[in-house]
Every structure is written in structure tokens, then in C-alpha cells.
C-alpha positions in Angstrom: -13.9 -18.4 6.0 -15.1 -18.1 2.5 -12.7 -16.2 -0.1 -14.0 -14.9 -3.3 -11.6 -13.5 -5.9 -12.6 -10.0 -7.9 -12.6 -12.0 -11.2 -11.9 -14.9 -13.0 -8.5 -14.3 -13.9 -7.4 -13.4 -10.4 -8.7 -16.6 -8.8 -6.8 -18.6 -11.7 -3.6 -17.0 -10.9 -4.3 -18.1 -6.8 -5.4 -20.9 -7.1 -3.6 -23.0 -9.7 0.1 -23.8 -9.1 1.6 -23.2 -12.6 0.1 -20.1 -12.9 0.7 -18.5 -9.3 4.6 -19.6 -9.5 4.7 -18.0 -13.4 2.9 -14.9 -12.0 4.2 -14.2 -8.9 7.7 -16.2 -9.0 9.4 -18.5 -6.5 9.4 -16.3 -3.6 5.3 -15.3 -3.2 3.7 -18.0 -4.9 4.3 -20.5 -1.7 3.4 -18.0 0.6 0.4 -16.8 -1.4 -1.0 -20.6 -1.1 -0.4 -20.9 2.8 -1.9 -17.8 3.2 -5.1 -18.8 1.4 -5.2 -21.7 3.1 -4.8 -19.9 6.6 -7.7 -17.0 5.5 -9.8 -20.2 4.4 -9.6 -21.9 7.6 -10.2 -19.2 9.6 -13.7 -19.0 11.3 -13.6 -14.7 10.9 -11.4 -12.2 10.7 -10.6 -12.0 13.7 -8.6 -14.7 14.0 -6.1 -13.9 11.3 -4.6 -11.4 14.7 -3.6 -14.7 15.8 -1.1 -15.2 12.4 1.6 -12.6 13.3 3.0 -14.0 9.5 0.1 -12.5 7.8 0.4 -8.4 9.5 -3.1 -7.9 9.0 -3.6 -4.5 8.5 -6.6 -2.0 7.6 -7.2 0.8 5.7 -10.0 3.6 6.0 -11.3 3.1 2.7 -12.1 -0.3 3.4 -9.3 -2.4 2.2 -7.3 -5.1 4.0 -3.7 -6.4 3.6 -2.7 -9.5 4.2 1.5 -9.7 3.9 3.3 -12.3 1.6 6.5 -11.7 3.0 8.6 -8.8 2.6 8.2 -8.3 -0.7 4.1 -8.2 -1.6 0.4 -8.1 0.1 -3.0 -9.4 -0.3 -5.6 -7.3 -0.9 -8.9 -8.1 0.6 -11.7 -6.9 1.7 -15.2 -7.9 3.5 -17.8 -9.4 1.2 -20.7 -8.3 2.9 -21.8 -4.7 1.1 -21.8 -2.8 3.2 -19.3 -4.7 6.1 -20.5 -5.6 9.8 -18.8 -2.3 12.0 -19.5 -1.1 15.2 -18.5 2.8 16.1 -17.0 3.5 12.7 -14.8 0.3 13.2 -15.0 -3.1 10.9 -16.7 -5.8 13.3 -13.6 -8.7 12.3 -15.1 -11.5 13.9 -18.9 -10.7 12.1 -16.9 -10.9 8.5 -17.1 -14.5 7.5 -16.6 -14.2 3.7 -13.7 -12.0 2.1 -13.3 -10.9 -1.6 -9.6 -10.9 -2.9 -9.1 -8.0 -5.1 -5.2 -8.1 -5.9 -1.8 -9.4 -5.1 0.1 -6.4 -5.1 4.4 -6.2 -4.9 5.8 -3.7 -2.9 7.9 -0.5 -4.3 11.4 -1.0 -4.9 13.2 1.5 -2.2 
């Protein structure tokens, strides 16, 4: 699958070691990078359902969350304007191409 990052400054932060372990510390930084690498060799979608790790989950305005443990997600969504769906439901195994918006930690109970 092809991943695209919202901006410059996001994909840096993914994608180079240094700066994903300085940004998002010791815990989500590995996890981050095995997750890329999982989304990237996915053929669609659909077969991140096969990753019980990643808890893909979906939200009606479109978004996607990919976990990074228990303590952050991955947001995501398709890149395709508007996104493949059938019967107001995203079509997972037509998305081939995702855009990663933000790596966001979860709220402190």
C-alpha cells in the first residue's frame, strides 16, 4: 500500500529514526516504524484486519486509527477524494493509498 504523510514535517518525524525516537520517545517510536512497515506492505486495507496489533478502527467522519500500543494512534485516512464505499461503508480492500495525518498520544486517565 502506498502511505502519504499530511506534510513535510510529519513524514520527517516517521520516517527518520532520530527524529521519531526524540518525538515520540522510546515506547512509540519502534512501534510507529513496524507499523509503517506493516500499512506499507499491505496490498489494501483490508488486510490490516488481519494485524490484531494494529485495532484498526473507523470513524464516521472519515478518519482511521491505527494503534501504537496502549499509549498512542495513527491517524489515517483514504487518499482517494472522495474514498471507494459501498452502502455508506468505506470499501477497505478498494483503498490502496493512505494519507497519514497525525500521531496522536492518548489522554492521561
Amino acid at each position: 500500500m502506498e502511505i502519504y504523510f499530511l506534510d513535510g514535517e510529519l513524514a520527517r518525524s516517521c520516517n527518520d529514526d532520530a527524529i521519531r525516537m526524540h518525538r515520540f520517545g522510546a515506547a512509540v517510536a519502534p512501534v510507529l516504524r513496524r507499523r509503517l512497515a506493516e500499512i506499507a506492505a499491505a496490498a489494501h486495507l483490508a488486510e490490516l484486519r488481519c494485524l490484531p496489533q494494529a485495532r484498526l478502527r473507523g470513524y464516521a467522519d472519515g478518519r482511521l486509527l491505527v494503534a501504537l500500543g496502549p499509549t498512542a494512534d495513527l491517524h489515517l485516512r483514504p487518499r482517494d477524494d472522495p474514498p471507494p464505499m459501498a452502502e455508506g461503508h468505506l470499501v477497505e480492500w478498494a483503498v490502496r493509498s493512505l494519507l497519514v495525518t497525525d500521531v496522536q498520544f492518548a489522554a492521561a486517565a
